[in-house]
ZALUMMAR-693040 format. One line per 8 residues: number of its first residue (from 1); their letters; for each residue x, y, z of C-alpha. Coordinates in steps of 0.5 Angstrom, whole numbers, always signed. Layout:
NUM	A	X,Y,Z ~ ... .
END
This chain:
1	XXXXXXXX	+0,+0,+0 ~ +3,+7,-2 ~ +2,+13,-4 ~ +3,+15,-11 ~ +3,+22,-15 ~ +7,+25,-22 ~ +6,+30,-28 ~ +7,+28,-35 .
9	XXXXXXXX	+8,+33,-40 ~ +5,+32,-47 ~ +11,+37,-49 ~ +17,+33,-47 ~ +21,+39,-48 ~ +17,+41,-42 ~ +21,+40,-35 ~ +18,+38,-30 .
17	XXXXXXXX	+20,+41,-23 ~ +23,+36,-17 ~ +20,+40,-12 ~ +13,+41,-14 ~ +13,+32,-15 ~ +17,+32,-8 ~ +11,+35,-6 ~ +5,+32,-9 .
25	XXXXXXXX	+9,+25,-4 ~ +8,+30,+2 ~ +2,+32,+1 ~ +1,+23,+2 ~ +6,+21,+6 ~ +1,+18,+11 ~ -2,+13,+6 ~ +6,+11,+6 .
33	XXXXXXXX	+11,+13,+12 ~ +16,+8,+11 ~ +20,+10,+5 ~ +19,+13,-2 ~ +22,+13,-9 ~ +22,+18,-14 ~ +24,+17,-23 ~ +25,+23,-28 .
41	XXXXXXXX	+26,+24,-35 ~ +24,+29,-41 ~ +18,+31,-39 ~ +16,+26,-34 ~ +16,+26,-26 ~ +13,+21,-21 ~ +13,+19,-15 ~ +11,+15,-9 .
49	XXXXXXXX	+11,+13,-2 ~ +11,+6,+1 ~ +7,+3,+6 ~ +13,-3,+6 ~ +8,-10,+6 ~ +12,-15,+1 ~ +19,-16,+0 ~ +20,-11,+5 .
57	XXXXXXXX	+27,-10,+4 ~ +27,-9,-3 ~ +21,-8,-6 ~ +23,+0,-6 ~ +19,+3,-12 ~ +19,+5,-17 ~ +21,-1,-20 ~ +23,-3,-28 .
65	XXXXXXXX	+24,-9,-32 ~ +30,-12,-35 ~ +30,-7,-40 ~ +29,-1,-35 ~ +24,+1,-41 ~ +18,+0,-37 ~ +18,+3,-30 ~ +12,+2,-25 .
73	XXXXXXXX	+10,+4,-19 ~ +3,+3,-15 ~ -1,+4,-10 ~ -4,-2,-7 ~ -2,-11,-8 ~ -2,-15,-13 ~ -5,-22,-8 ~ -4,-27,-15 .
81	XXXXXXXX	+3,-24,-15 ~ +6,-31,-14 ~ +2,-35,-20 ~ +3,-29,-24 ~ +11,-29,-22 ~ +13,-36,-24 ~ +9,-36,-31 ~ +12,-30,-32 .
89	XXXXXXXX	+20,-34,-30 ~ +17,-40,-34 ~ +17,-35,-40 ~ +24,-32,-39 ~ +23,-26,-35 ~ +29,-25,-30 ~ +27,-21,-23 ~ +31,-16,-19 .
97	XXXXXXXX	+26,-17,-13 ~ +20,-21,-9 ~ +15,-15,-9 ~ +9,-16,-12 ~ +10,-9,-18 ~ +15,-12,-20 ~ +10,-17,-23 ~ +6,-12,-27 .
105	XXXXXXXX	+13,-9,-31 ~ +14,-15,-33 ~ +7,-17,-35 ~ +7,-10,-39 ~ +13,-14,-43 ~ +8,-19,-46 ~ +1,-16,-47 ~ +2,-9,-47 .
113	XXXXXXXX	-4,-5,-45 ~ -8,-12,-43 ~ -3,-13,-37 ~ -9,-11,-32 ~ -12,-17,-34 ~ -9,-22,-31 ~ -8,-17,-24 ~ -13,-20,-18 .
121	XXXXXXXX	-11,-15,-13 ~ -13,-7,-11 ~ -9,-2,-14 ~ -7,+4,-18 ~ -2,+4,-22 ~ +3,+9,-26 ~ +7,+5,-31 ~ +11,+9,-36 .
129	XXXXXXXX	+14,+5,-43 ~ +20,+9,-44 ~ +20,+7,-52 ~ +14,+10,-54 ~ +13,+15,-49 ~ +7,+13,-46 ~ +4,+13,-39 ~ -1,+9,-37 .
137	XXXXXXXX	-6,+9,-30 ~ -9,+3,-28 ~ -15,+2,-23 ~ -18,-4,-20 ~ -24,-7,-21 ~ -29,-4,-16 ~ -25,+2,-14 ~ -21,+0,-8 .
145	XXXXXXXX	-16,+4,-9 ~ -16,+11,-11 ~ -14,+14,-17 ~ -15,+22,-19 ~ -12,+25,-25 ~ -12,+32,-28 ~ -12,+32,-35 ~ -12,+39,-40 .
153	XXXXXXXX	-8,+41,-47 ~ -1,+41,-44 ~ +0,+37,-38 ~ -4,+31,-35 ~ -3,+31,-26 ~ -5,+25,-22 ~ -5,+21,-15 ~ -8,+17,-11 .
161	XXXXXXXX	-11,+23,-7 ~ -13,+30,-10 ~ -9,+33,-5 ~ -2,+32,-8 ~ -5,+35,-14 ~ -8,+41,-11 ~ -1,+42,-8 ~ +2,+41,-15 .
169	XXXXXXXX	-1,+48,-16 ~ +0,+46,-24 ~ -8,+48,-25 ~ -13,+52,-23 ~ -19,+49,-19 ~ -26,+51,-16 ~ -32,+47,-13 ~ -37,+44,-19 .
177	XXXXXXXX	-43,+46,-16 ~ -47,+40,-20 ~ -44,+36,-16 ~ -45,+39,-10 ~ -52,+39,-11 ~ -52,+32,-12 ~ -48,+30,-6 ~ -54,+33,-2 .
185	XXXXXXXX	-58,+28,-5 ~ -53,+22,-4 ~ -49,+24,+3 ~ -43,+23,-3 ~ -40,+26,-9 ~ -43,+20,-15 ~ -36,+19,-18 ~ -33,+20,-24 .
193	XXXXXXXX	-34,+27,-22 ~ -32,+30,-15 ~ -32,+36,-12 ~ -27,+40,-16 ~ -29,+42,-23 ~ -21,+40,-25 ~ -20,+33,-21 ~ -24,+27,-24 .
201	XXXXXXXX	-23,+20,-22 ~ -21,+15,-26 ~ -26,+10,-26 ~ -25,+2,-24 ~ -24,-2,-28 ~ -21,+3,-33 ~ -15,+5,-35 ~ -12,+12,-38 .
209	XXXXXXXX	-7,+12,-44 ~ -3,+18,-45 ~ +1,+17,-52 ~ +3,+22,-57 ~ -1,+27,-55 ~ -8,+24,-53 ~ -11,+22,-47 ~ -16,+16,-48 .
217	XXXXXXXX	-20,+12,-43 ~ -21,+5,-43 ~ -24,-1,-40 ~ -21,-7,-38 ~ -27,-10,-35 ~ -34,-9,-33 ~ -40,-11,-28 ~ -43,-16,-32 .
225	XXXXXXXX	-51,-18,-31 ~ -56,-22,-34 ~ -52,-29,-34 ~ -56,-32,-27 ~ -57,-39,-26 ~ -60,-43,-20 ~ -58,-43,-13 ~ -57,-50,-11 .
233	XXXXXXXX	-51,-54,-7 ~ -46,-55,-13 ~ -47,-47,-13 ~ -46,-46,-6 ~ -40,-50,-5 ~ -36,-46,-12 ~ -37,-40,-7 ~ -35,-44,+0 .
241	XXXXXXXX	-29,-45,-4 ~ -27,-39,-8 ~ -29,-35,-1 ~ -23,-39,+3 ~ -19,-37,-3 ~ -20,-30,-4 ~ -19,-30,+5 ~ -12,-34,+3 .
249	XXXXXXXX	-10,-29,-2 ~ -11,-23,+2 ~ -7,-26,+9 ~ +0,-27,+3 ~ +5,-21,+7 ~ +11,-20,+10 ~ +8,-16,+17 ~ +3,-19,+21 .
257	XXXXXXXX	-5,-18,+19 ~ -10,-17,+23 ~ -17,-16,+22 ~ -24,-12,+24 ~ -30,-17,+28 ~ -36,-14,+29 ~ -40,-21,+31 ~ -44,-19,+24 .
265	XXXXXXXX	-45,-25,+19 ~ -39,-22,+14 ~ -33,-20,+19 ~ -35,-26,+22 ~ -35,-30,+16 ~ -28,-28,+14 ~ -25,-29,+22 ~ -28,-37,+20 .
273	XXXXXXXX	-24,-36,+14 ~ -18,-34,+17 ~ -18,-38,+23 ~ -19,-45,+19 ~ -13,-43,+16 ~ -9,-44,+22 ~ -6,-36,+20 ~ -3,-36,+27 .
281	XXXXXXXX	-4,-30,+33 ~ -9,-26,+29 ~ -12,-20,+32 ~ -19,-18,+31 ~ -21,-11,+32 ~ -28,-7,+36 ~ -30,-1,+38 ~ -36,+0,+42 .
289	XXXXXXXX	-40,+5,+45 ~ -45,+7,+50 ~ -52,+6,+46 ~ -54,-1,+45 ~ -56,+1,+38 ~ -49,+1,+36 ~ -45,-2,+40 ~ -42,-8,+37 .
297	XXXXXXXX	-38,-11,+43 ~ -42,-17,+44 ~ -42,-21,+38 ~ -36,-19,+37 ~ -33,-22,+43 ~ -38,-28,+43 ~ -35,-29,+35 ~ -27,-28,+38 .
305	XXXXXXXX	-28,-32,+44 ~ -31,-39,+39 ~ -26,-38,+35 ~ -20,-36,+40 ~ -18,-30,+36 ~ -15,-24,+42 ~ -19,-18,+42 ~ -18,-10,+41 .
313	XXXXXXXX	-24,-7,+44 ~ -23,+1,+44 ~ -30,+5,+46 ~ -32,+11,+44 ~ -37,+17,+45 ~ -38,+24,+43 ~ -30,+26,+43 ~ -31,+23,+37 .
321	XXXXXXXX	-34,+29,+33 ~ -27,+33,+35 ~ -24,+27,+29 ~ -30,+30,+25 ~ -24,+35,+21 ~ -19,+29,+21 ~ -24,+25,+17 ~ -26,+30,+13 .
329	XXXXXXXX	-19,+32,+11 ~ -17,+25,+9 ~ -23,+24,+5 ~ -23,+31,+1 ~ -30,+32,-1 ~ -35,+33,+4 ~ -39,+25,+6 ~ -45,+25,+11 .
337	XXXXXXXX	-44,+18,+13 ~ -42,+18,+19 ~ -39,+12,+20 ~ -32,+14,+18 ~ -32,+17,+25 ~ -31,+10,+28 ~ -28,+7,+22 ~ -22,+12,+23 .
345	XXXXXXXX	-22,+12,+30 ~ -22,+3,+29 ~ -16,+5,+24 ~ -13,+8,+30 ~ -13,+3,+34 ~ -11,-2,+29 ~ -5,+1,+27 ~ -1,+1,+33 .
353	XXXXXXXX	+0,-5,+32 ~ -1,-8,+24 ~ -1,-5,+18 ~ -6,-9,+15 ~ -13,-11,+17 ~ -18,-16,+14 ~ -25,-13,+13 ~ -32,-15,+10 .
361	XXXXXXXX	-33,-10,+6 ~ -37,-11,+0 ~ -42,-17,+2 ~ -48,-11,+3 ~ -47,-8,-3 ~ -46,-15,-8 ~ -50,-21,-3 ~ -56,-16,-1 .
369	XXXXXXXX	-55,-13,+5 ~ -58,-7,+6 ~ -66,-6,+8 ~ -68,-4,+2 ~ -65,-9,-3 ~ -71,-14,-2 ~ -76,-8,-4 ~ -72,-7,-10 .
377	XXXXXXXX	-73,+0,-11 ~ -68,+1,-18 ~ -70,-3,-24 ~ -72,-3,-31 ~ -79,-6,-30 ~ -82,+0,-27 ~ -84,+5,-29 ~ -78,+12,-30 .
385	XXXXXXXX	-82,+16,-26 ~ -84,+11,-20 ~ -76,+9,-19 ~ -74,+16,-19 ~ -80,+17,-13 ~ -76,+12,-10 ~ -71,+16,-11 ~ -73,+22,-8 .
393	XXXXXXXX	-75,+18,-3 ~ -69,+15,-1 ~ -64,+22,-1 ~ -62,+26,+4 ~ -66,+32,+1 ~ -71,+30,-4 ~ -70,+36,-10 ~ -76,+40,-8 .
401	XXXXXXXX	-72,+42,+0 ~ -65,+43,-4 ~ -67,+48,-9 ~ -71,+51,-3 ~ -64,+50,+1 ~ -60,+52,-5 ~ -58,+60,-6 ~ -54,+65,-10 .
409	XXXXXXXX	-49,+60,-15 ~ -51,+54,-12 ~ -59,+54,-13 ~ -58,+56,-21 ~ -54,+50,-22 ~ -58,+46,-19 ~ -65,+48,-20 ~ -66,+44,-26 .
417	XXXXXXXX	-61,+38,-25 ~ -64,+32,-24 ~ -59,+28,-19 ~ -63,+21,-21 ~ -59,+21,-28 ~ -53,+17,-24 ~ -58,+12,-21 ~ -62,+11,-28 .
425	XXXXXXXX	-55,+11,-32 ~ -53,+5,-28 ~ -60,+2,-29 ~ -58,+2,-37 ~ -52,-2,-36 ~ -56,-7,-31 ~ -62,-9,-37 ~ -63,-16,-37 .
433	XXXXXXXX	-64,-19,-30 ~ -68,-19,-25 ~ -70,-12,-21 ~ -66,-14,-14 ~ -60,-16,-17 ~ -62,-8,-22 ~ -60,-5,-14 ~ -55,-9,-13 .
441	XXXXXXXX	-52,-7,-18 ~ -53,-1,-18 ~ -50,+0,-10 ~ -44,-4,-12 ~ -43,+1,-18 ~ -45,+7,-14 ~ -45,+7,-7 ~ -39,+2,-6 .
449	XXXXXXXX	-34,+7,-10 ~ -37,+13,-8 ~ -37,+12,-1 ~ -37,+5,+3 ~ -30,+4,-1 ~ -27,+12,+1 ~ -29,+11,+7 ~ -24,+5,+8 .
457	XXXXXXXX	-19,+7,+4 ~ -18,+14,+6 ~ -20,+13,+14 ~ -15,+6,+14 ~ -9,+10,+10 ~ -10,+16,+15 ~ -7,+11,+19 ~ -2,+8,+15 .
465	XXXXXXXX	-7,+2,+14 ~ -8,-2,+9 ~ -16,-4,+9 ~ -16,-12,+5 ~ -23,-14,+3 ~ -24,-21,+1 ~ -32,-20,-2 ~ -29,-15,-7 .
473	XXXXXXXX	-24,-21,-10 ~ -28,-19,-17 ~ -28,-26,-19 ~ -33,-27,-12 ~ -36,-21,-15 ~ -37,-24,-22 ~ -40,-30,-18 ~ -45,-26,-14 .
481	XXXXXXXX	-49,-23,-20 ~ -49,-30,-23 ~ -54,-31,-17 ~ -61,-29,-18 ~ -64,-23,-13 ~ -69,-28,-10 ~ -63,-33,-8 ~ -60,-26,-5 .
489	XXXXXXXX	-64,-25,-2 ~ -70,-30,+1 ~ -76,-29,+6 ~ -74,-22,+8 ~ -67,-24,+9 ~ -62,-23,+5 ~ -54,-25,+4 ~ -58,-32,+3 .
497	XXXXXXXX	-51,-35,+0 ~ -46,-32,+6 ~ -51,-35,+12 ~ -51,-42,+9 ~ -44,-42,+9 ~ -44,-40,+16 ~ -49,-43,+19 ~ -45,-50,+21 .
505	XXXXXXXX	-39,-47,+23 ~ -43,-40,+27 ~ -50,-40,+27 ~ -51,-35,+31 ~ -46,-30,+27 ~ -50,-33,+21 ~ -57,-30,+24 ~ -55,-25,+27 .
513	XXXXXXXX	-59,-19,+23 ~ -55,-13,+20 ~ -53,-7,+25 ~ -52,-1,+21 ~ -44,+0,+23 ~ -44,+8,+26 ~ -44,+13,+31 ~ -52,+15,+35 .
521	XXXXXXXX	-51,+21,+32 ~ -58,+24,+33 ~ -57,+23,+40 ~ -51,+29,+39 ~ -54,+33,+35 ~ -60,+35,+41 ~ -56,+34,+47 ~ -48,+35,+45 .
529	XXXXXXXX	-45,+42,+47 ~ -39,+40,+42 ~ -36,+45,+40 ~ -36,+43,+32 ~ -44,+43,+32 ~ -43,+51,+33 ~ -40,+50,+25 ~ -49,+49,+23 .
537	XXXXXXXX	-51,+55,+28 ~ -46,+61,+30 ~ -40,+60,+27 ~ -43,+57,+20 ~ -37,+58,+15 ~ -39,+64,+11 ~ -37,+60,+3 ~ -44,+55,+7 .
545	XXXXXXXX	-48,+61,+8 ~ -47,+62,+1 ~ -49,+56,-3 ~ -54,+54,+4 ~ -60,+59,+7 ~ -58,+59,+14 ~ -66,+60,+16 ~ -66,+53,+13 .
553	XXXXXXXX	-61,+51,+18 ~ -63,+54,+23 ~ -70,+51,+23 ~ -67,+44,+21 ~ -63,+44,+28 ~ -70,+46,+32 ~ -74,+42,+29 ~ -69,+36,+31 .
561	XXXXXXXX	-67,+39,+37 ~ -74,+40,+40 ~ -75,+33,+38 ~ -81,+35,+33 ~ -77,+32,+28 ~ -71,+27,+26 ~ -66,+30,+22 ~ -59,+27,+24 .
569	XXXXXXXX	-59,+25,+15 ~ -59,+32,+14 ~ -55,+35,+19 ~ -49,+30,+18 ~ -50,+32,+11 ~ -49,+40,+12 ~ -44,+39,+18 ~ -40,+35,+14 .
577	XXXXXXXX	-40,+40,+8 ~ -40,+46,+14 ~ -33,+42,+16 ~ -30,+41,+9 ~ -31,+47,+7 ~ -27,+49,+13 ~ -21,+45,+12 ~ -21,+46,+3 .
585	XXXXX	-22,+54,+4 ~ -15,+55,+1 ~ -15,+50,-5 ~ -22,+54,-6 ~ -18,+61,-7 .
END
């Protein structure tokens, strides 16, 4: 895990400065403390820090092939690295090193731009071919690592975070305000666009090809559906056994690997995972607070105490709204979900004492997880204008109550847009099967890479982290929309495959209802004197009052507050925006 950063000239005769490639590095050092590395040619210079993982002597980045034609640098792991590696002696490759990048200079050598085909991994990759002066940017398939770029008629500038390219001061920028109204439907900015007109994301499974003067996006996978077949026990063993292997990919390190239990039915099928492969000492890690509503300290310990895993218990209260800053500065756009709070604090903990833990991130969003999956709410078979209801229904703030929030530049932008075009956009794509598995598809496209995998890439790597998640392995995920939604999700419940598996080994991991992972934030909002809350009432930044009505606050507070009505979706909404626009007030300048 590292962080990677660089500038690529379109005009090789153009230099490019040591210093501001030095400090795009910087502005990432946290996601990579332990070494860096750096590679300058005409027109070209990259950078990374290292998070040191595999071949932690001498897997230094950025690395070469034989030739020193290709360089390569990347954030992320590559877990079929072994298997690729010994094909890649088989063929004739001759290796410097043990590390897993290594393996994807070599792979360039023979398929060309086809190399991330064979990748099983998370990653965002920088390979430069030195011969035919081009660069590549590589993305994994659901989006776990992140990779932004800039891209204009002279340069194109890229990291793993937006910081370093905001640090770069290569471009001018400022917030797009289409996206901005869209974020107060979502609690997040739906990607490819992010909160700055100048940055975009490269989107998963794609890969951007600068050569010759062009900049070309394409794709090297996509999320197939339309393909389901019967659930039945030949099926259910084909997961059983393709889930144990994504476990037993994700524990290959050099450094010790821990994981994060809650007691729920994912975290605890991954702990199964890795305690039936007698990993040796894992530490599992919980936070825990007061309420018992969010308090996941008792299935976890039941589910560490079968399983004879030591437990971490860090517990947690209303000082986590100080941590709201951090969360939002290493998020870099505004997200209302609160839940980052306790990933960031969980990563704390961890980190003192691993640098990579095991998640069950992505079972929700590809298995049928959340409430609303079983009532299918985004399909193809219902008319448009229903689904959007749905929509509407579902936001933060329903179109009708952000155009009477919005003011001045914000409301011109947002008064005739439609922020449902991105549901209805992956809609499109998912024709052909059933309309849960339409939902789903459209939570793993949309939620998952705009939020749920932010979330733990950013909260982790704050900490210097790495978050590795099992139920993303993408050939499990193709797997998943093989599966029709009614075998998903069966009499209300859902995560029907994942429950089956684990009923034998843990029945009461395997009944245990979902428990939205969170902070009682509603609570904090009526009855905490925090000083941060103060950011929606008195000390309301003044770029806020320009694009939210304060009235409109004012009223959403007392309302809540006096317990009239329940608005903890759009407080956290508006606190988050209130914080970013505090921390991201110089980068708007």
């Amino acid at each position: 895990m590292c962080g990677i950063a660089g500038v690529f000239e379109l005009d090789p005769r153009r230099p490019v400065s040591r210093e501001v490639v030095g400090s795009m590095v910087d502005a990432v050092r946290h996601r990579g403390p332990d070494d860096d590395g750096f590679f300058f040619a005409d027109g070209i210079g990259l950078g990374m820090c290292r998070l040191s993982i595999i071949d932690v002597a001498g897997g230094k980045q950025p690395l070469c092939d034989e030739s020193g034609d290709v360089v390569v640098m990347q954030n992320g792991e590559i877990y079929n690295y072994r298997e690729l590696r010994a094909a890649l002696l088989r063929r004739g490759h001759r290796f410097a090193t043990e590390s897993d990048t290594e393996v994807i200079a070599h792979l360039y050598e023979d398929a060309g731009t086809d190399f991330a085909r064979s990748l099983n991994g998370m990653f965002a990759i920088a390979l430069f071919d030195r011969k035919r002066r081009r660069l590549v940017l590589a993305r994994d398939r659901l989006g776990k690592k992140p990779l932004f770029v800039h891209t204009d008629g002279e340069r194109v500038v890229f990291g793993s975070e937006m910081k370093s390219l905001l640090r770069a001061r290569l471009f001018r920028t400022g917030v797009d305000l289409g996206a901005l109204h869209d974020y107060l439907s979502f609690n997040f900015v739906p990607p490819p666009a992010t909160i700055f007109d100048a940055i975009r994301e490269v989107a998963p499974g794609a890969m951007l090809v600068v050569e010759d003067g062009a900049v070309q996006e394409e794709r090297y996978w996509e999320l197939r559906v339309g393909q389901e077949r019967p659930w039945d026990r030949s099926r259910a063993d084909e997961f059983r056994a393709l889930f144990r292997d994504a476990v037993a990919l994700r524990l290959r390190a050099d450094v010790p690997v821990g994981l994060y239990l809650s007691g729920g039915v994912d975290s605890s099928a991954v702990a199964w995972a890795v305690a039936e492969r007698k990993h040796g000492p894992t530490d599992a890690f919980a936070i825990g607070f007061d309420s018992a509503e969010f308090d996941e300290t008792p299935g976890a310990t039941e589910v560490a105490r079968e399983l004879a895993l030591p437990l971490h218990v860090l517990r947690a209260g209303d000082e986590l709204l100080s941590e709201l800053p951090r969360a939002i500065r290493h998020a870099e756009q505004p997200h209302g979900d609160a839940s980052f709070l306790p990933m960031l604090a969980l990563a704390g903990e961890a980190s003192r004492f691993l640098k990579v833990v095991l998640t069950g991130e992505g079972a929700d969003e590809t298995l049928g997880g959340y409430g609303w999956h079983a009532a299918a709410p985004y399909n193809t078979r219902d008319p448009w204008d229903a689904v959007r209801e749905r929509f509407e229904g579902n936001a933060v703030f329903r179109h009708g109550e952000k155009t009477a929030l919005e003011r001045g530049a914000l409301l011109r932008a947002g008064r005739d847009r439609d922020s449902a075009t991105a549901v209805r956009d992956r809609l499109e794509r998912s024709r052909g099967t059933d309309p849960i598995s339409q939902t789903l598809f459209v939570d793993t496209t949309l939620l998952l890479p705009g939020n749920n995998l932010v979330k733990a890439d950013r909260m982790g790597m704050a900490c210097g982290l790495e978050l590795r998640c099992p139920f993303l392995d993408y050939r499990l995920v193709e797997l998943a929309f093989t599966i029709p939604g009614s075998d998903r999700i069966a009499n209300g419940e859902g995560k029907r495959p994942l429950r089956e598996m684990l009923a034998p080994v843990l029945p009461s991991a395997a009944s245990r209802p979902k428990r939205m992972f969170g902070v009682p934030l509603r609570d904090w909002f009526r009855s905490s004197e925090h000083p941060l809350l103060r950011l929606l009432s008195v000390d309301r930044p003044r770029r806020l009052d320009e694009w939210i009505d304060p009235r409109g606050v004012t009223r959403l507070l007392e309302e809540h507050r006096s317990a009239a009505a329940d608005h903890t979706r759009k407080l956290r909404a508006l606190l988050a925006l209130a914080v970013w626009t505090e921390e991201f007030s110089t980068s708007l300048s």
